[in-house]
C-alpha positions as CSV (number, residue, x, y, z in Angstrom):
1,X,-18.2,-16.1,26.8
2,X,-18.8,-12.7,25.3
3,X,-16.3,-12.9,23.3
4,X,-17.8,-16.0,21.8
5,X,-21.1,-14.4,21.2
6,X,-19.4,-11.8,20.1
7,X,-17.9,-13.9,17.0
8,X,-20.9,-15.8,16.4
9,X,-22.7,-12.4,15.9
10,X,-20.4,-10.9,13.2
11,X,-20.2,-14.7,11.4
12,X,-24.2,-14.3,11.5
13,X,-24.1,-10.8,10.6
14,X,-21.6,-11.5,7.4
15,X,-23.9,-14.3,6.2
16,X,-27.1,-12.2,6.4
17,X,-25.6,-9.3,4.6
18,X,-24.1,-11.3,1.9
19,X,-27.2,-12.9,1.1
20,X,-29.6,-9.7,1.4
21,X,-27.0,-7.5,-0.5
22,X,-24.7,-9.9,-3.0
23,X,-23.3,-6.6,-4.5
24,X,-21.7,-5.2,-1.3
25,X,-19.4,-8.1,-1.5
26,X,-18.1,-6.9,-5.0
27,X,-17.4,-4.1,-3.7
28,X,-16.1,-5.0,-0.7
29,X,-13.4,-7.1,-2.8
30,X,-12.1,-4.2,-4.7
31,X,-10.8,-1.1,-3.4
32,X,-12.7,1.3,-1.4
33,X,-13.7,4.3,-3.3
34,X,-11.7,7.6,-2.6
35,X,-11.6,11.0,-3.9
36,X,-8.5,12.3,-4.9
37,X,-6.8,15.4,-6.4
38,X,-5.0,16.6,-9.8
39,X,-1.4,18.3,-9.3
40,X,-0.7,20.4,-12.2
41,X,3.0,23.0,-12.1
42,X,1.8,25.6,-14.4
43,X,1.9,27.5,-11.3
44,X,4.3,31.0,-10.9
45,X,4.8,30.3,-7.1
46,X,4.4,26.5,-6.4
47,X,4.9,25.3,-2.6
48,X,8.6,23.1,-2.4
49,X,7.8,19.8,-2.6
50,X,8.1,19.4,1.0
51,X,5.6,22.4,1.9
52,X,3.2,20.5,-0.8
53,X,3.6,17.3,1.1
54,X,2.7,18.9,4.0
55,X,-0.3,20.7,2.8
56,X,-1.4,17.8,1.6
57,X,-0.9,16.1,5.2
58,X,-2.9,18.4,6.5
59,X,-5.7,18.3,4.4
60,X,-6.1,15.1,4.6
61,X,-5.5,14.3,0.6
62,X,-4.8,10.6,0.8
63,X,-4.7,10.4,-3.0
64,X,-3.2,12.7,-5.6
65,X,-2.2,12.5,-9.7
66,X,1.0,14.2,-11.1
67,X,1.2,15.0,-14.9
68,X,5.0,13.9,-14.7
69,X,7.1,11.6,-12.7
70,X,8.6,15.3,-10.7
71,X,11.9,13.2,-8.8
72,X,11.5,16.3,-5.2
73,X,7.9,15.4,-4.9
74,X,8.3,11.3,-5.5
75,X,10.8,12.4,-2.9
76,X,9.3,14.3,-0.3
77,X,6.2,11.7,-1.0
78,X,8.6,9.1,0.6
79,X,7.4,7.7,4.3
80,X,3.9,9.2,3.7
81,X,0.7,7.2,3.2
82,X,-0.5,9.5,0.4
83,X,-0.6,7.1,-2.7
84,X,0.4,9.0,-6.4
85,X,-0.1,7.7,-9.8
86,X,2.6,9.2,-12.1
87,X,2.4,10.0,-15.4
88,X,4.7,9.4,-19.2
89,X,4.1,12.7,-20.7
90,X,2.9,12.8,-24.2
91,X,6.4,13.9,-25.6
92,X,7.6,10.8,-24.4
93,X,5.7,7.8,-26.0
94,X,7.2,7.4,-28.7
95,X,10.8,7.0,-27.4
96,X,9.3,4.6,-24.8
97,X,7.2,2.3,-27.3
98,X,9.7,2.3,-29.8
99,X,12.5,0.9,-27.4
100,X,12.0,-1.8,-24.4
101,X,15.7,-0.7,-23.1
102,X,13.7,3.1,-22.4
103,X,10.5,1.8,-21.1
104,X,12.7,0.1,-18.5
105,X,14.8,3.1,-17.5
106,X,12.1,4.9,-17.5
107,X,10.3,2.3,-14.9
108,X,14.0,2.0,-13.1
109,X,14.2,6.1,-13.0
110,X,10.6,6.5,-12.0
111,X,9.3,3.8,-10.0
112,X,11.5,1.4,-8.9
113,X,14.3,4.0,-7.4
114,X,10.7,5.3,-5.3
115,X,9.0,2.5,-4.2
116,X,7.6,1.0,-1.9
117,X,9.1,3.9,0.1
118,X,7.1,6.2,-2.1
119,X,3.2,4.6,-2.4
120,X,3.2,4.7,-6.4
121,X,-0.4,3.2,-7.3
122,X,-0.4,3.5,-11.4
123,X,1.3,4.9,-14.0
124,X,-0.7,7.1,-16.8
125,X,1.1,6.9,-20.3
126,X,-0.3,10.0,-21.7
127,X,-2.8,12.2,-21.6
128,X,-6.0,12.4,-23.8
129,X,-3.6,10.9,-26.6
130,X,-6.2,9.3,-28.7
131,X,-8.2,13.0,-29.5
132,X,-5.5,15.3,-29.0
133,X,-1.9,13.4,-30.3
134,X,-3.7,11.3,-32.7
135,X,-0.2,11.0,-34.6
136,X,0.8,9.0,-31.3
137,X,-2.1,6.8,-31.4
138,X,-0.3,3.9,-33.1
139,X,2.7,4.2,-30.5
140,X,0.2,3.9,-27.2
141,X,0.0,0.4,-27.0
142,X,3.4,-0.3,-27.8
143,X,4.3,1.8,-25.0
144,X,1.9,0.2,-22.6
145,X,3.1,-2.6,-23.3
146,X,6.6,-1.8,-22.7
147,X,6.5,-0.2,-19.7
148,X,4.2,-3.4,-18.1
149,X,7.4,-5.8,-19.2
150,X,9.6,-3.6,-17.2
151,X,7.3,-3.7,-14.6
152,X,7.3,-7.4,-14.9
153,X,10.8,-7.4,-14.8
154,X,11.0,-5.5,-11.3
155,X,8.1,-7.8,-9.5
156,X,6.0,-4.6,-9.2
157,X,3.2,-5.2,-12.0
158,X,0.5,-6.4,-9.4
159,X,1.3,-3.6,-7.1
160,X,1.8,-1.1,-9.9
161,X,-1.2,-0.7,-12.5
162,X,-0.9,0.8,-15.9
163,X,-3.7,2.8,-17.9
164,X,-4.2,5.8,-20.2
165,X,-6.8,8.4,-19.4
166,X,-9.4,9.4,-22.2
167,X,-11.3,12.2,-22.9
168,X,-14.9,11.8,-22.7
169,X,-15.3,12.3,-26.5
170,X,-13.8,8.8,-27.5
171,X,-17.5,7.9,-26.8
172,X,-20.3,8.8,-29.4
173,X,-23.8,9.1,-28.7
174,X,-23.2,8.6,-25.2
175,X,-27.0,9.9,-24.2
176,X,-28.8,7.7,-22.9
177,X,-26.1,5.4,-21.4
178,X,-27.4,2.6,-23.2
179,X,-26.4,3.4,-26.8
180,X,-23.3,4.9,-26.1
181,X,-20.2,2.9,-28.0
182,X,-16.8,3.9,-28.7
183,X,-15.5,6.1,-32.1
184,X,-15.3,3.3,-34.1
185,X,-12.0,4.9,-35.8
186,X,-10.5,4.5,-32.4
187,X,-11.5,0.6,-32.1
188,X,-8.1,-0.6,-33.5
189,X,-6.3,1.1,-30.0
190,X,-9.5,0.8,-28.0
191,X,-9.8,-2.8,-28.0
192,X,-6.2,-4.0,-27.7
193,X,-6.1,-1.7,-24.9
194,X,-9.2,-3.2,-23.3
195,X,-8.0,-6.5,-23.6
196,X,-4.7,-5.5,-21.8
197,X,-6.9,-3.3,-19.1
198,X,-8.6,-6.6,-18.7
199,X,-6.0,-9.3,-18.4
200,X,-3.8,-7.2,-16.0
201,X,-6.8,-5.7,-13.5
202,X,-6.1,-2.0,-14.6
203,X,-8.6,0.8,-14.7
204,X,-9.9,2.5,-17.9
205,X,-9.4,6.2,-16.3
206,X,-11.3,8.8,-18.2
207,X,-11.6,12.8,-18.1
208,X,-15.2,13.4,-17.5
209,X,-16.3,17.0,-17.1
210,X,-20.4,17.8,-16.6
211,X,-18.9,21.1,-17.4
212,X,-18.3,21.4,-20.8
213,X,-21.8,18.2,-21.2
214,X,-23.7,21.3,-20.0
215,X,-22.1,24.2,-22.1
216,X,-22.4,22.3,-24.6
217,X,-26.0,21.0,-24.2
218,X,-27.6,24.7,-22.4
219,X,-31.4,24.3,-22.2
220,X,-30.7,20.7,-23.1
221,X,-29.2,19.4,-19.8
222,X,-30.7,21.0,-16.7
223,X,-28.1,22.9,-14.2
224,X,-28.9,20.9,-11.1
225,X,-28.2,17.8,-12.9
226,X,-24.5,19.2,-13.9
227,X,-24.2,20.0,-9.9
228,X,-25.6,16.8,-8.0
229,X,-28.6,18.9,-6.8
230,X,-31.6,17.4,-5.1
231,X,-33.9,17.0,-8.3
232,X,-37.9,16.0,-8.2
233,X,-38.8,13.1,-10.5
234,X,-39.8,15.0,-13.3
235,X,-36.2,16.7,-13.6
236,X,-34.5,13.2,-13.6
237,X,-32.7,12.1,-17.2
238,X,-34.5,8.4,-17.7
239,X,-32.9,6.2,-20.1
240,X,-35.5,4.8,-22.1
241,X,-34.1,1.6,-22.9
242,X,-33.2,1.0,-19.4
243,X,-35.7,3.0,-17.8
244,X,-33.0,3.6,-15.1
245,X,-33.1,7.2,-13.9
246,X,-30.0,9.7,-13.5
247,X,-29.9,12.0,-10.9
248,X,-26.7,14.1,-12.1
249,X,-24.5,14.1,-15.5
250,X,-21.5,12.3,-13.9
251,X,-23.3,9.2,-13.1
252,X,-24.2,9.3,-16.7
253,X,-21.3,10.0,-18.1
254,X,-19.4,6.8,-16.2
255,X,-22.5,4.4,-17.4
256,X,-21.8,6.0,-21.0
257,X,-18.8,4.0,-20.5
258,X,-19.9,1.0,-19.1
259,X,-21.9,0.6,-22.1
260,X,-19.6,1.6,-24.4
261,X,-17.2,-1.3,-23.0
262,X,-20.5,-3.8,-23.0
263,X,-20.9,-3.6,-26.7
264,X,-17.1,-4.9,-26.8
265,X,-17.7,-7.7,-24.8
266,X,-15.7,-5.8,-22.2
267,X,-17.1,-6.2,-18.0
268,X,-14.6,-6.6,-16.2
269,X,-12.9,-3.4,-16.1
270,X,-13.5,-0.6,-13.6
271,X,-14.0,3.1,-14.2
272,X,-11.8,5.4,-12.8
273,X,-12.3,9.2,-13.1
274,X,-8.6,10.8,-13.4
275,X,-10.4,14.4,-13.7
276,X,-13.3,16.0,-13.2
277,X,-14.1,19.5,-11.2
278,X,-15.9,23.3,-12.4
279,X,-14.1,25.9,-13.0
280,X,-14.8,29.3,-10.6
281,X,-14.4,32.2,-13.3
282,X,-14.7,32.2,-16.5
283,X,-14.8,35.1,-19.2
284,X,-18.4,36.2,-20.2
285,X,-18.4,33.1,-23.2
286,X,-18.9,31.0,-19.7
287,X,-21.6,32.7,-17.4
288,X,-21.5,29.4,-15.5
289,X,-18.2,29.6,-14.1
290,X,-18.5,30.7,-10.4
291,X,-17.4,30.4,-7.4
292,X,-20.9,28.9,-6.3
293,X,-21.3,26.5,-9.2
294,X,-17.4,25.1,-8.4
295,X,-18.3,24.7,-5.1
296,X,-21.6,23.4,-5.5
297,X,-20.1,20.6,-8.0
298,X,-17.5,19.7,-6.0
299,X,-18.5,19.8,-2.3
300,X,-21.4,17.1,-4.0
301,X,-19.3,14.8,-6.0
302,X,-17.2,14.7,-2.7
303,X,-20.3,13.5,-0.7
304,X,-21.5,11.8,-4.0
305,X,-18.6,9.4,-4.3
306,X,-18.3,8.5,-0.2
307,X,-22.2,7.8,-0.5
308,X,-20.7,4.5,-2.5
309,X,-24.0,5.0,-4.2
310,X,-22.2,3.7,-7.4
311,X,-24.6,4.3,-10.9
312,X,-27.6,3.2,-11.8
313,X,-26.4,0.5,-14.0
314,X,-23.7,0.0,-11.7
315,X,-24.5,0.4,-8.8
316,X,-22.4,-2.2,-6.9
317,X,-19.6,-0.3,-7.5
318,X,-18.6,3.4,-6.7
319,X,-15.6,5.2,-9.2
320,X,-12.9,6.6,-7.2
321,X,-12.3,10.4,-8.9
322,X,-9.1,13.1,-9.2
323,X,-10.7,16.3,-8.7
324,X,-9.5,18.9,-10.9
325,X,-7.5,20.3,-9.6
326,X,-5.5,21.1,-6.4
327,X,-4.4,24.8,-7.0
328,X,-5.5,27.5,-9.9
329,X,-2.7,26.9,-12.1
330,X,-2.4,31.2,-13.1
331,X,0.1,30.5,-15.9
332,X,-2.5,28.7,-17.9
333,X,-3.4,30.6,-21.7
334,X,-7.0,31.6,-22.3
335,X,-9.8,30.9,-22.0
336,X,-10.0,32.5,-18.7
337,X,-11.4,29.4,-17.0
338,X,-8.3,27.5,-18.0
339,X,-6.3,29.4,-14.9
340,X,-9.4,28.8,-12.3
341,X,-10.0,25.6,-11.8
342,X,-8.0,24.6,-8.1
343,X,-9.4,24.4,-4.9
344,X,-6.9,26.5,-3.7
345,X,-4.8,29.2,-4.9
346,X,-0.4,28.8,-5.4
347,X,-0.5,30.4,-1.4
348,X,-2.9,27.0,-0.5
349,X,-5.3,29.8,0.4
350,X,-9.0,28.1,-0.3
351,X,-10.5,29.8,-3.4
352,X,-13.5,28.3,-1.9
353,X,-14.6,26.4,0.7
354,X,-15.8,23.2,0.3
355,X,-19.1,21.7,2.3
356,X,-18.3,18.2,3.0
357,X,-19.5,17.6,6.1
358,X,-19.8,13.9,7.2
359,X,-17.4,12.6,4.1
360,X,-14.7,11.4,6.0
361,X,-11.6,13.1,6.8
362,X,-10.6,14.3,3.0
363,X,-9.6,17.9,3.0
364,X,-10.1,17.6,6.9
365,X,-14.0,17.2,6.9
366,X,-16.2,20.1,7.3
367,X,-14.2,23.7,6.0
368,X,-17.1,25.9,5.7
369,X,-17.4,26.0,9.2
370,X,-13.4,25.6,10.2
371,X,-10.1,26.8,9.2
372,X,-7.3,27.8,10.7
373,X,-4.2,29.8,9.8
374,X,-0.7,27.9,11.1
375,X,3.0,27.9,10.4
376,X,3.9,26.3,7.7
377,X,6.4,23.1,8.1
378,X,10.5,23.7,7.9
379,X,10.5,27.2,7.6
380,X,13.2,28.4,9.4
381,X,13.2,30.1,12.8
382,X,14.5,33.4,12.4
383,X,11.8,33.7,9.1
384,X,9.0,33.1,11.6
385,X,10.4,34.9,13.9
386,X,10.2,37.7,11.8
387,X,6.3,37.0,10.7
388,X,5.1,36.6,14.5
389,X,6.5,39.9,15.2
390,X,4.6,41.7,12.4
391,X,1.3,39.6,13.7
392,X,1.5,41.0,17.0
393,X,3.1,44.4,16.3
394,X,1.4,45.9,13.5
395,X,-1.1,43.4,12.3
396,X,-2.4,43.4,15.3
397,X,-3.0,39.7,16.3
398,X,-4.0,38.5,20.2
399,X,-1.1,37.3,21.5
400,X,-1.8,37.3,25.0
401,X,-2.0,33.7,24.9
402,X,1.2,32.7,24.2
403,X,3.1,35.0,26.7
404,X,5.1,33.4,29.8
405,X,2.6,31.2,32.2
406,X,-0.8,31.7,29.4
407,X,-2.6,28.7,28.4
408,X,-0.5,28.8,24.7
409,X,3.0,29.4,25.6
410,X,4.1,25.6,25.8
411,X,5.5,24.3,23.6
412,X,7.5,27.2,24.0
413,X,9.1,27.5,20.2
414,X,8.9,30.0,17.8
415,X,5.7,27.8,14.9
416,X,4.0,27.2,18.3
417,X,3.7,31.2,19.0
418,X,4.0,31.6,15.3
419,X,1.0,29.9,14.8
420,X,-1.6,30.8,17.4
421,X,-0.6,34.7,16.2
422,X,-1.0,33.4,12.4
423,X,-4.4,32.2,13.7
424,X,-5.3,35.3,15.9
425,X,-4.8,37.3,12.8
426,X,-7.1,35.3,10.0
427,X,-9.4,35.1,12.4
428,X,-9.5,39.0,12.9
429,X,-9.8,39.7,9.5
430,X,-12.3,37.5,8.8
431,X,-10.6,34.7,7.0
432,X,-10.2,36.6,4.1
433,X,-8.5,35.9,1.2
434,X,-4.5,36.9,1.3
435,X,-4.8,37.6,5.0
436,X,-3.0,33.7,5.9
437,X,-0.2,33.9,3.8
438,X,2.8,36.1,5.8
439,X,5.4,36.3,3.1
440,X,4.9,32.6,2.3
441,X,5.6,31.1,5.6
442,X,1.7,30.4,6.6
443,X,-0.8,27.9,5.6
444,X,-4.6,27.0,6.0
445,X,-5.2,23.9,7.5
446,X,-9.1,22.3,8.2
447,X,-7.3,20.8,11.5
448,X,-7.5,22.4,14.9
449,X,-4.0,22.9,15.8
450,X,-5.6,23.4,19.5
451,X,-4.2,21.0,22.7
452,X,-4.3,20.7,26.0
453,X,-5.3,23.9,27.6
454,X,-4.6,26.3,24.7
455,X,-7.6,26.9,22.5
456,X,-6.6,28.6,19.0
457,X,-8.8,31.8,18.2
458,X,-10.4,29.8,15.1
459,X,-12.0,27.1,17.6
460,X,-12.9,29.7,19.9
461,X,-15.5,31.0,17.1
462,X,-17.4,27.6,17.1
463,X,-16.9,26.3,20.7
464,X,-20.7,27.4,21.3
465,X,-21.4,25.1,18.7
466,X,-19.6,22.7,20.0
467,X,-20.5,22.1,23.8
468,X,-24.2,22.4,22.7
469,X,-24.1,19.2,20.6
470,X,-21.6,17.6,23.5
471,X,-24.2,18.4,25.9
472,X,-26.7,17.2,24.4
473,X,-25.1,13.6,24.1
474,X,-26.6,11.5,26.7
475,X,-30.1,12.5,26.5
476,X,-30.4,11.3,22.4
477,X,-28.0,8.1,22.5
478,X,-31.1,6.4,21.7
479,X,-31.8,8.2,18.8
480,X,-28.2,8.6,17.9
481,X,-28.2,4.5,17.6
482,X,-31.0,4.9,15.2
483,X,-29.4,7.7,13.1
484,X,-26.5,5.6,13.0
485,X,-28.5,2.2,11.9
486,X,-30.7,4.6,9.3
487,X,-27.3,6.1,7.4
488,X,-27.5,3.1,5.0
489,X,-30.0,2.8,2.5
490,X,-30.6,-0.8,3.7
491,X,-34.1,-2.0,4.1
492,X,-35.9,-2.0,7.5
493,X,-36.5,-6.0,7.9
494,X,-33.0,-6.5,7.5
495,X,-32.0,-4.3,10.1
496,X,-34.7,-5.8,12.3
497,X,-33.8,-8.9,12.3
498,X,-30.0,-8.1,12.7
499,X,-31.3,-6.6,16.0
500,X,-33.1,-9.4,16.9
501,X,-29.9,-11.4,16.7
502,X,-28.2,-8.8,18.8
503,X,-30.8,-8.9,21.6
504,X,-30.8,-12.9,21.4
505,X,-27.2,-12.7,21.9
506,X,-27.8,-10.5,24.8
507,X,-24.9,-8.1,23.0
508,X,-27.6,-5.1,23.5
């Protein structure tokens, strides 16, 4: 009988909630928004591809965007749930569009020798070709095109989208939203492209950088605005043809582009963000470049995108974004800022850490407040072995714990031991930068590696924190149902008379 009511509650509930909010169901029909991260190899030290895999494991990336179709990592990608759009480098378009027999070894090589085994999402022809290869511009299609009959040809092109990310200076005038339209010397590509973006369910994916729209624009566009900050009413940026009001320069930005494909006609076709991030130094041509400002921007576009808070013109439907990018890429030429713009260094050391509390489980959830220092996956023993002596000899480190008949000896093996010590050690010098690395064999990770009995040093720190808001449980469930009912922006009658149901049906 409960079970009954129970159904007839959630068929109620879906009918209410369609009605009251028609846009949820668009995007309920489509993808659920996700934040994910740029890969780029101009790295001197990059992690093997299965160390990468494993970092990204444990930092709960779920999404990530190679600037190549790299065969270890499509590899060591194989088995995971961690879904990777690939990418036809520049060099290559114009072998692939000239040839179909190329586009499909290129698909066969790339894609179908991977997947499903390997979650391969989309495939990126390019990069910024229209503005930066404009010699290639005739070729882009052709290639598209190309590589969607191969594509065909395997059964993959539902399961496999293909696109071409932009950079955000296709579009002209593109303050306020409203006005903005496509470089009309680019219309020839644009629209054909459109049309295919459009009859195959493929995204238009853009580089969009608040960045450079506030370098650019200094005194013009406010700070805050660049970084997601709180703003007062007076600080918003209003379109006056619209009168809709923008809270940061992203949101602007993406409705640039809505508009843009509105005055072709175009409305069916999502946004998606293939980069975007803030670099944390700079040389003294960019005073903006921090540490703060790149954490700022990014610990709020995080939080922005799992608000599902969409645009204002859009605001049925939230862009998924590729933060740029996962590690400082130190081989990178000048300017400065061009070598500093991961959120960790080639080590996976943090350059920063990131305030995303409550935004799900990427990168692990909160890491201002918690990391910890572990072995790294399938390094050898005797390598470890090596390291956990120098982290209790000379560096140091606690390692009481893990001794014969302490709470941290089982499982007695040499990454268990290895990293509790790893762990004693970061935490001892303050989880400074350099101090988790141990010739290569250590990595940070946002997820206690504490169980059972054995508490790591890392969640000994916060374990204050921790029974205090455990202990306090009971006595605010009340008030812990209303937080939870009041995390929407939903209106107050609705909610009411969803309750009202609820108590009819006795579920309360």
């Amino acid at each position: 009988m409960a079970l009954l009511r129970l159904l007839s509650l959630f068929s109620i509930f879906s009918t209410i909630f369609t009605a009251a909010f028609p846009e949820v169901k668009v995007q309920q029909a489509r993808d659920e928004p996700y934040v994910g991260v740029n890969i780029g190899t101009d790295i001197s030290n990059l992690l093997p591809p299965a160390q990468l895999v494993s970092f990204l494991q444990q930092q709960k990336v779920t999404h990530i965007r190679l600037y190549d179709a790299d065969p270890d990592i499509l590899k060591a990608l194989s088995k995971t749930k961690i879904r990777v759009v690939i990418s036809v480098p520049n060099n290559q378009i114009l072998g692939i569009g000239s040839s179909n027999t190329t586009a499909a070894n290129w698909i066969n090589r790339n894609v179908v020798a991977y997947y499903p085994d390997t979650l391969i999402t989309a495939v990126a022809v390019g990069d910024e070709v229209l503005t930066t290869v404009p010699s290639l511009s005739s070729m882009l299609m052709p290639a598209i095109e190309a590589l969607y009959s191969a594509l065909v040809a395997s059964n993959l092109h539902t399961q496999i989208k293909i696109s071409t990310p932009h950079a955000s200076n296709i579009i002209l005038d593109p303050f306020p939203p409203s006005q903005a339209y496509f470089n009309e010397t680019l219309a020839p590509v644009i629209v054909q492209l459109l049309q295919f973006l459009s009859r195959t369910g493929s995204p238009l994916m853009m580089n969009l950088y608040p960045y450079y729209v506030f370098m650019q624009n200094k005194g013009v566009v406010p700070l805050d605005n660049s970084l997601f900050k709180p703003l007062t009413p007076s600080k918003e940026m209003v379109d006056p043809n619209t009168l809709l009001h923008y809270t940061n320069v992203l949101d602007a930005m993406i409705d640039s582009v809505y508009s843009s494909m509105k005055n072709l006609n175009v409305s069916d076709v999502l946004v998606l963000v293939t980069e975007t991030g803030w670099p944390s130094k700079g040389d003294a041509k960019e005073p903006y470049a921090t540490i703060d400002n790149a954490d700022t921007y990014n610990s709020n576009l995080i939080k922005h995108i799992f608000d599902r808070s969409g645009t204002p013109f859009h605001p049925e439907v939230t862009s998924s974004v590729y933060i740029y990018e996962l590690f400082n890429e130190d081989l990178r030429s000048s300017p400065v800022s061009e070598a500093h713009w991961g959120l960790f260094y080639a080590n996976s050391t943090p350059v920063y850490l990131l305030h995303v509390s409550g935004s799900g489980e990427f990168l692990a959830n909160d890491t201002t407040n918690q990391t910890f220092c572990v072995a790294m996956d399938g390094v050898d023993g005797k390598t470890l072995q090596t390291a956990l002596d120098w982290a209790c000899g000379p560096g140091r480190a606690n390692c009481s714990e893990i001794q014969p008949g302490e709470s941290c000896y089982s499982p007695n093996n040499v990454k268990n031991h290895a990293s509790y010590a790893f762990d004693s050690y970061y935490e001892k010098q303050g989880r400074a930068g350099g101090s988790c690395d141990f010739k290569g064999v250590a990595i940070i990770t946002t997820t206690d590696p504490s169980h059972g009995a054995c508490v790591f040093p890392g969640s000994k720190i916060i374990s204050n924190r921790t029974d205090a808001v455990v202990n306090s449980t009971n006595a605010t469930s009340e008030a812990d149902t209303s937080r939870f009912i009041g995390t929407r922006p939903y209106k107050d009658g609705f909610w009411g008379l969803v309750l009202g149901i609820m108590l009819y049906l006795n579920i309360l």
